[in-house]
Biopython code that builds the backbone (N, CA, C, O; Angstrom):
import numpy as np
from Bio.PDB.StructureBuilder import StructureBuilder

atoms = [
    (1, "UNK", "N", (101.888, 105.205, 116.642)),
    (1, "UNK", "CA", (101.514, 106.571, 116.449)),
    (1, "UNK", "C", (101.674, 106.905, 114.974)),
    (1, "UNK", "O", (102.676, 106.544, 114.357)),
    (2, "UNK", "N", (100.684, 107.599, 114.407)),
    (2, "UNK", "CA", (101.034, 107.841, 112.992)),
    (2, "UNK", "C", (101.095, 109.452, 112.891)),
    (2, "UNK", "O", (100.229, 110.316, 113.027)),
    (3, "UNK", "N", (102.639, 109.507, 112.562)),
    (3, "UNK", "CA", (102.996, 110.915, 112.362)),
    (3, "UNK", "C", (102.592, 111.743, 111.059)),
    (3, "UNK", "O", (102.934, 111.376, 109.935)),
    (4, "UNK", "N", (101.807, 112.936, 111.311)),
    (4, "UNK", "CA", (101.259, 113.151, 110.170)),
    (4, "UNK", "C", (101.883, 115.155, 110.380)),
    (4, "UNK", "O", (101.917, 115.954, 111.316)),
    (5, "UNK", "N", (102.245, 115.180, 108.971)),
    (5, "UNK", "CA", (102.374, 116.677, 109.270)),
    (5, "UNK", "C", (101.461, 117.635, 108.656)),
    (5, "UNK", "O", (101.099, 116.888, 107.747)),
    (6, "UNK", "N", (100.916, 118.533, 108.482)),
    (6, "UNK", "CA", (100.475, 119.618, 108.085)),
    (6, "UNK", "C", (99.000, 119.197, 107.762)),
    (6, "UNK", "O", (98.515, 118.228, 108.347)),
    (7, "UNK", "N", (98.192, 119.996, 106.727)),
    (7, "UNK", "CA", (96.938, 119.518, 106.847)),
    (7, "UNK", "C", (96.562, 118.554, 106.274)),
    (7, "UNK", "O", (96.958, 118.209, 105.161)),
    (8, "UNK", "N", (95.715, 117.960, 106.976)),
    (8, "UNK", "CA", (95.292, 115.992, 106.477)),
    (8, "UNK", "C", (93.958, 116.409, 106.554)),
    (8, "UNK", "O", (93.319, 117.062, 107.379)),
    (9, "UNK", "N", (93.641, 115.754, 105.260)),
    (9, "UNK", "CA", (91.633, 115.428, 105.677)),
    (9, "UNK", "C", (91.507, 113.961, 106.043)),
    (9, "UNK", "O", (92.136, 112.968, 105.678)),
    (10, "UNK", "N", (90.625, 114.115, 106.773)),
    (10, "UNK", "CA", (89.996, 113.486, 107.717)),
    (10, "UNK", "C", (88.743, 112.327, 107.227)),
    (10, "UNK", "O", (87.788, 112.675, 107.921)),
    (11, "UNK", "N", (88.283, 111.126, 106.376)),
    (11, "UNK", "CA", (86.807, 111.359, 106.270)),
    (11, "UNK", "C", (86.363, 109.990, 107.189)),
    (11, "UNK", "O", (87.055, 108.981, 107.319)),
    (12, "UNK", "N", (85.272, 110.186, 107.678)),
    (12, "UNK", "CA", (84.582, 108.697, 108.500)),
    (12, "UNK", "C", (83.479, 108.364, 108.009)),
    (12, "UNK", "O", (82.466, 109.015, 107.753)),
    (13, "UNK", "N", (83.860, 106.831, 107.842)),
    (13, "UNK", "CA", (82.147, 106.286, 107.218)),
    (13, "UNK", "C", (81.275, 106.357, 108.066)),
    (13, "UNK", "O", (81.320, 106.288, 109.295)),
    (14, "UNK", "N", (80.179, 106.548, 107.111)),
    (14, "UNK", "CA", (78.691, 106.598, 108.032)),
    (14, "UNK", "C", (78.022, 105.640, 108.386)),
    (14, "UNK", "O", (77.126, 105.720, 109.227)),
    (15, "UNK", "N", (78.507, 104.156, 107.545)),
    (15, "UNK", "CA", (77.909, 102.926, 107.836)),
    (15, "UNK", "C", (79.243, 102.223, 108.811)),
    (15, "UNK", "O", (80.422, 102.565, 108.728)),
    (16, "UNK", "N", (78.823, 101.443, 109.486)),
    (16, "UNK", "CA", (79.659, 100.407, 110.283)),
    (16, "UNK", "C", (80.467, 99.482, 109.454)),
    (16, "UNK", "O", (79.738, 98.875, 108.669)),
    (17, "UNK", "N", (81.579, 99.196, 109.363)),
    (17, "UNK", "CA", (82.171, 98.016, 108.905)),
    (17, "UNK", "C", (82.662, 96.852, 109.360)),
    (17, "UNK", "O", (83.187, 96.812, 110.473)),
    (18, "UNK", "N", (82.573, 95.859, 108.654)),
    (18, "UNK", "CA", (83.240, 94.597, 109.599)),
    (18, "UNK", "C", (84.536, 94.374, 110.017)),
    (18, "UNK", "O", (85.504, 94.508, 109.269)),
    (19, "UNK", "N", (84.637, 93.879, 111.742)),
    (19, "UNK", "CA", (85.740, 94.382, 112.047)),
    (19, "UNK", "C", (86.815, 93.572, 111.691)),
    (19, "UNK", "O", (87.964, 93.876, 112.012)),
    (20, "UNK", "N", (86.518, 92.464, 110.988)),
    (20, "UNK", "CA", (87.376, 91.303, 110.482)),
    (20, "UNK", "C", (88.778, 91.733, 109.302)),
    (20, "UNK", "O", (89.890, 91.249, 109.091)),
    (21, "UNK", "N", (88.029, 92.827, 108.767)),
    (21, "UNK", "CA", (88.954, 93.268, 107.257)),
    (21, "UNK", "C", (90.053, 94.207, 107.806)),
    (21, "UNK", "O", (90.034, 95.157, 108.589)),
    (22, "UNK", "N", (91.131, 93.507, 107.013)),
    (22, "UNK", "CA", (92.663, 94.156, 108.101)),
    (22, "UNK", "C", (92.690, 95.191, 106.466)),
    (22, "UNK", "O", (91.757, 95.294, 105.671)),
    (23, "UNK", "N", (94.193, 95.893, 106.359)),
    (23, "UNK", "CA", (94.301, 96.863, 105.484)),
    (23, "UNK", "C", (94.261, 96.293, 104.024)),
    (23, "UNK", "O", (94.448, 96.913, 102.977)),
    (24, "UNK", "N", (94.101, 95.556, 104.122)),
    (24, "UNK", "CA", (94.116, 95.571, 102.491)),
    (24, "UNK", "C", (92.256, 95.375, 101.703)),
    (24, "UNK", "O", (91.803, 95.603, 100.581)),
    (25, "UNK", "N", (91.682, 94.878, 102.935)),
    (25, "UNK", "CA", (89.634, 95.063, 103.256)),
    (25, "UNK", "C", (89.278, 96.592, 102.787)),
    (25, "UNK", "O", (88.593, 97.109, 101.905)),
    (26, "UNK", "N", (90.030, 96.985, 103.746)),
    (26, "UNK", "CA", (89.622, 98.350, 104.209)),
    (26, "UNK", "C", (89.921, 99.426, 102.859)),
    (26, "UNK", "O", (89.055, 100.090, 102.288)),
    (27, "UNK", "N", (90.908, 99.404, 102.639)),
    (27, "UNK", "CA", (91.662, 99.753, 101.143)),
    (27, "UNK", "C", (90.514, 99.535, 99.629)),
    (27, "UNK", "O", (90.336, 100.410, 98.782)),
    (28, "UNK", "N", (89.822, 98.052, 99.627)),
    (28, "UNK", "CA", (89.487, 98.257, 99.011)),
    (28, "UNK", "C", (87.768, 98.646, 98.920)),
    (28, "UNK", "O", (87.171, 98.809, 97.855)),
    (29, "UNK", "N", (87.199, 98.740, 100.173)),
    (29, "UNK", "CA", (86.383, 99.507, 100.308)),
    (29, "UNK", "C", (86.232, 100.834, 100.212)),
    (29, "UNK", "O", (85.147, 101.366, 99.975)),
    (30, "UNK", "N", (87.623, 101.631, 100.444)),
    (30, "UNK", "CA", (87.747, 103.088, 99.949)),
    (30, "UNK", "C", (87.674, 103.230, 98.558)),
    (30, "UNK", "O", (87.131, 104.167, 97.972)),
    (31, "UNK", "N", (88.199, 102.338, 98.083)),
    (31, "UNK", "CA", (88.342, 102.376, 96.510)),
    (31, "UNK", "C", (87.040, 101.892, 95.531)),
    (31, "UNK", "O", (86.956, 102.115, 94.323)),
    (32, "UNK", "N", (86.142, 101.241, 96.286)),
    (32, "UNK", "CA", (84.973, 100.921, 96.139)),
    (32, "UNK", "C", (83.576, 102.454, 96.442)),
    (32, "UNK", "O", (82.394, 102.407, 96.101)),
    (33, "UNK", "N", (84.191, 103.463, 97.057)),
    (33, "UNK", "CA", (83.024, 104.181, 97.344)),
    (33, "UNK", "C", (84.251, 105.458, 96.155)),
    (33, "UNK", "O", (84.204, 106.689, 96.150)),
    (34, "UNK", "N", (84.865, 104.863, 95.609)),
    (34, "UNK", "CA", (85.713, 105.876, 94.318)),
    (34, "UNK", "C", (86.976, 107.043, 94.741)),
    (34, "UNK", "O", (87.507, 107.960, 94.114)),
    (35, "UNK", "N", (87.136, 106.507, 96.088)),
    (35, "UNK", "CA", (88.196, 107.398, 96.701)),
    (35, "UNK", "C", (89.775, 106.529, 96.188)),
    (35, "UNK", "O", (89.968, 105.547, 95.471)),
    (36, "UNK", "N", (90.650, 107.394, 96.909)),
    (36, "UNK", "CA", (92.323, 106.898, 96.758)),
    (36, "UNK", "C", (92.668, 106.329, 97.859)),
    (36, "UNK", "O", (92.923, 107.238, 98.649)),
    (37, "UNK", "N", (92.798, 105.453, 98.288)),
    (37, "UNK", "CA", (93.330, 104.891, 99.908)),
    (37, "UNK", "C", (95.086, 105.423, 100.362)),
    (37, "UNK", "O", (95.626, 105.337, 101.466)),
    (38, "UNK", "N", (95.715, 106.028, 98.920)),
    (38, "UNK", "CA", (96.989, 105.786, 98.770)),
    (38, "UNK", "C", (97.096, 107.471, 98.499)),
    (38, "UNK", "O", (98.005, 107.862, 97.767)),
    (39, "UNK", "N", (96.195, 108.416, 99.072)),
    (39, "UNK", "CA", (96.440, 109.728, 98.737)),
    (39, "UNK", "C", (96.615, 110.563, 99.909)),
    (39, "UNK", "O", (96.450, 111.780, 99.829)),
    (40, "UNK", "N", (96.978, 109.919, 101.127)),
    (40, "UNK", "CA", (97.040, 110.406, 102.200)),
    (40, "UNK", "C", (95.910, 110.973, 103.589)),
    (40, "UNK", "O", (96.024, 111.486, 104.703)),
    (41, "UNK", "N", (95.013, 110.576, 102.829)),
    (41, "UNK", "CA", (93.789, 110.677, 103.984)),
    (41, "UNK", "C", (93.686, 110.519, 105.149)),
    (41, "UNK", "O", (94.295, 111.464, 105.650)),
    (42, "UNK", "N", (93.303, 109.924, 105.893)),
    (42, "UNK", "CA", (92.732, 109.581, 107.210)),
    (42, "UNK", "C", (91.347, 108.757, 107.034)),
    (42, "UNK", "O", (90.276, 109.358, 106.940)),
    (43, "UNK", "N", (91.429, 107.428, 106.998)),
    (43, "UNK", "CA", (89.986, 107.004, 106.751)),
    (43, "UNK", "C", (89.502, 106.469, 107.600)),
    (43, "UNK", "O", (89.871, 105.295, 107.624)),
    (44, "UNK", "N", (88.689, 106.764, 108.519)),
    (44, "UNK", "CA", (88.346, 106.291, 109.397)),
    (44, "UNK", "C", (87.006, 105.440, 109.658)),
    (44, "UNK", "O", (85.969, 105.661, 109.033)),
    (45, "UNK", "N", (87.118, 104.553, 110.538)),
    (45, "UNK", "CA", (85.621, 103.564, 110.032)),
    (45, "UNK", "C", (85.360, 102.794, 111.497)),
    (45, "UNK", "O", (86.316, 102.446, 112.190)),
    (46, "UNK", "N", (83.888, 102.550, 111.925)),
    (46, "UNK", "CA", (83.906, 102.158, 113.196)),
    (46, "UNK", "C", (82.896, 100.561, 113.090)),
    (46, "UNK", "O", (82.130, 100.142, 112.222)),
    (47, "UNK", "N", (83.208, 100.178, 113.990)),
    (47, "UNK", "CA", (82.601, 98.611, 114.812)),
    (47, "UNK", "C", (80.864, 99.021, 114.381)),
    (47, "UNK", "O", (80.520, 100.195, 114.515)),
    (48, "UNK", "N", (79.893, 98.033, 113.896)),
    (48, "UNK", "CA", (78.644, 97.818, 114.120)),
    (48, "UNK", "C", (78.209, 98.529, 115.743)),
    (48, "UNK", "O", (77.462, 99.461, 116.043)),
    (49, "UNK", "N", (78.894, 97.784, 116.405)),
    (49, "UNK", "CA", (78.170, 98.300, 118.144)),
    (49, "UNK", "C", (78.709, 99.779, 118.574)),
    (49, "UNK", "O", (78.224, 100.373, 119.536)),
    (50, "UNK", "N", (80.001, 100.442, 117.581)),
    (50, "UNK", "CA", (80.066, 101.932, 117.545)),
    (50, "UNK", "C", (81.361, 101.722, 118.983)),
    (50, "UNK", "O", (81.703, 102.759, 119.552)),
    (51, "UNK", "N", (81.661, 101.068, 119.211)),
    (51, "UNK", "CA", (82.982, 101.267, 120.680)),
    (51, "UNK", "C", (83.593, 100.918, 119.829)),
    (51, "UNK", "O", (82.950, 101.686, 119.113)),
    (52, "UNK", "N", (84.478, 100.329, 118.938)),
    (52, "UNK", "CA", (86.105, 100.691, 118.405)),
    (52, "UNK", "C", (86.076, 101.024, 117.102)),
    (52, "UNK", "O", (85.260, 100.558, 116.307)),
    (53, "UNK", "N", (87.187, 102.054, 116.749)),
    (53, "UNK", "CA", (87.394, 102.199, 115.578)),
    (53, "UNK", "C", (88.661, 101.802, 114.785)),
    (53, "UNK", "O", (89.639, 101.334, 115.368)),
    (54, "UNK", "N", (88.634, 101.973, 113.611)),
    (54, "UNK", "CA", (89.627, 101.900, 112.744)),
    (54, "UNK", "C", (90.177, 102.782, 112.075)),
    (54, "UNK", "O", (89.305, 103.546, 111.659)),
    (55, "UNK", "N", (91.448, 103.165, 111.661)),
    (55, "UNK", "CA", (92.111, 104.120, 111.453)),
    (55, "UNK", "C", (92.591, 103.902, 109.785)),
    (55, "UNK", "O", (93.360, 102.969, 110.020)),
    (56, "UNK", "N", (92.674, 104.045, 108.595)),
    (56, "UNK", "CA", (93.413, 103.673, 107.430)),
    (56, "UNK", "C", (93.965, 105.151, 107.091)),
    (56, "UNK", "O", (93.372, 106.230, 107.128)),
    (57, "UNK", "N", (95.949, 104.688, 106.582)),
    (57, "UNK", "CA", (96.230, 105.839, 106.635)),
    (57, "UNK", "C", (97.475, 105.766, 105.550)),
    (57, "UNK", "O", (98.261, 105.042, 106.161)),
    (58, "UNK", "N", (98.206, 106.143, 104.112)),
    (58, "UNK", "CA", (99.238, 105.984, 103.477)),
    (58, "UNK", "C", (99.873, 106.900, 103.771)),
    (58, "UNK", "O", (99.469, 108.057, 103.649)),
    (59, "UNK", "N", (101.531, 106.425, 104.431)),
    (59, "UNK", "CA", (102.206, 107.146, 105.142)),
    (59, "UNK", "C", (103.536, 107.604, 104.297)),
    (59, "UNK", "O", (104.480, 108.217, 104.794)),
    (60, "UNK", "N", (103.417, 107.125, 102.706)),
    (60, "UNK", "CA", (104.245, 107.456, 102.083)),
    (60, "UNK", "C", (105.126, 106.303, 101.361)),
    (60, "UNK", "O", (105.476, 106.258, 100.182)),
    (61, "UNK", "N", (105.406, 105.302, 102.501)),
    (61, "UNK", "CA", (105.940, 104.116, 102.429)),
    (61, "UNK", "C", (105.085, 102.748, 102.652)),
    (61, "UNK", "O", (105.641, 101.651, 102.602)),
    (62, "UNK", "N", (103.535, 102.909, 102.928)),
    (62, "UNK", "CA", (103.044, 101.933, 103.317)),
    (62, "UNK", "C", (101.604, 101.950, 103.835)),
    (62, "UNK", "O", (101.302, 102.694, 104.768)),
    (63, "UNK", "N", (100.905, 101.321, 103.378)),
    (63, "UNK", "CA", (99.234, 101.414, 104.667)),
    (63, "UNK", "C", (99.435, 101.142, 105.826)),
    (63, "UNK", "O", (100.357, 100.343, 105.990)),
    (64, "UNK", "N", (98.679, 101.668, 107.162)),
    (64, "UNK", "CA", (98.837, 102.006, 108.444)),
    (64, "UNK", "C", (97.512, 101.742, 108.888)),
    (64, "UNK", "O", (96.639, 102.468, 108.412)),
    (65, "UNK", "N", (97.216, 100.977, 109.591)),
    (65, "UNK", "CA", (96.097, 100.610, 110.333)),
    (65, "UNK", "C", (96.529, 100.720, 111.285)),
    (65, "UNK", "O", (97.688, 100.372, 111.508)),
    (66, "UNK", "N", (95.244, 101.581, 112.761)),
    (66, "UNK", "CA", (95.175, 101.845, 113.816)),
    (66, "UNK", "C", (93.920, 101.260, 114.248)),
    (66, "UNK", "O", (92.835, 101.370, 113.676)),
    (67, "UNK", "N", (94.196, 100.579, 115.393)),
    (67, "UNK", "CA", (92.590, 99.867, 115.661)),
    (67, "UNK", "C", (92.499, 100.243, 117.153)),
    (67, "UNK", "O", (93.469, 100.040, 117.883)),
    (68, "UNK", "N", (91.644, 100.649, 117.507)),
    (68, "UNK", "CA", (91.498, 101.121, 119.058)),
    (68, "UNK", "C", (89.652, 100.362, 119.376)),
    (68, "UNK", "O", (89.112, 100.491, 120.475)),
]
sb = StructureBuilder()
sb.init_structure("model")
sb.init_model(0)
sb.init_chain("A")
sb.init_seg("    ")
for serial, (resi, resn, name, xyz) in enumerate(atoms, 1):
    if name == "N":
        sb.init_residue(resn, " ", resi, " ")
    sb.init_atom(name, np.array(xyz, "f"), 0.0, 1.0, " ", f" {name:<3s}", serial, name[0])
structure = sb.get_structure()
C-alpha cells in the first residue's frame, strides 16, 4: 500500500509501456518526457493490451512500484 498524504498529482501515460521495465525503466522514462520521478507524483502507466497497470511513486525514502 503506498501511503500518501494530502494532495498528490496524479499523471498517466497515454502511450502503453513495456511491461518488462521495473523502477529504475520507468524512472527514466519520466525523466525522458522532462518530468521529476523523485518529486512525488503518482506516475502511472499501463500494459499494451490495457489490463494491468503500473504505479511509480517517491515516497521520500525510495521509488515504489505497484503493479496490478
Amino acid at each position: 500500500m503506498i501511503g500518501i498524504e494530502g494532495a498528490v498529482r496524479v499523471l498517466v501515460a497515454a502511450k502503453p509501456v513495456d511491461f518488462r521495465k521495473g523502477m529504475d525503466g520507468l524512472a527514466a522514462l519520466v525523466q525522458q518526457l522532462g518530468a521529476d520521478p523523485f518529486s512525488g507524483v503518482v506516475y502511472v502507466f499501463r500494459s499494451k493490451r490495457a489490463d494491468r497497470v503500473k504505479l511509480l511513486h517517491w515516497d521520500g525514502t525510495g521509488l515504489v512500484v505497484v503493479a496490478s
